[in-house]
C-alpha positions, 0 to 999 in steps of 0.5 A: 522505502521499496516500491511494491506496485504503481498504477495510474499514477499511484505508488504503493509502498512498504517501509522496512522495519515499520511500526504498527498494524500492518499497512502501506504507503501511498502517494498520488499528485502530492497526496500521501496516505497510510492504508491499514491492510486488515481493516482496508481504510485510510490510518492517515493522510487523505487522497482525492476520492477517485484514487481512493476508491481505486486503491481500496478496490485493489488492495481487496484484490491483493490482500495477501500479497500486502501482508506478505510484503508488509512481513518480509519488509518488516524482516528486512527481506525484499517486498516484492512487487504486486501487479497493478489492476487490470 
């Protein structure tokens, strides 16, 4: 599963070939979460508030690069990596 960004101690990533709506991955001290791209909320999993606040807030940032690493991964293509916050 290709990393896509990391950031105070959060991962992000993509699956290759996934199913369902577009989303991503996320993991953090022991947490996992599945973010849905275009609805900016949690599917599954759960995060410490903090970090998620944190991520919501980046993934506003980011929108379109995630549902363009969500679609080349979906091919098979390398994801590509989005900049953690500044």
């Amino acid at each position: 599963m290709p990393e896509i960004s990391r950031f105070h101690g959060i991962v992000i990533r993509v699956h290759w070939r996934d199913h369902g709506k577009p989303h991503f991955h996320v993991e953090c001290r022991g947490h996992q979460a599945s973010i849905d791209i275009e609805k900016l909320q949690v599917n599954e999993g759960d995060l410490p508030p903090r970090v998620e606040r944190i991520v919501l807030k980046w993934a506003g940032s980011h929108r379109h690069e995630l549902a363009e690493a969500w679609r080349k991964a979906q091919l098979g293509q390398d994801p590509g990596k989005i900049a953690p916050p500044k």
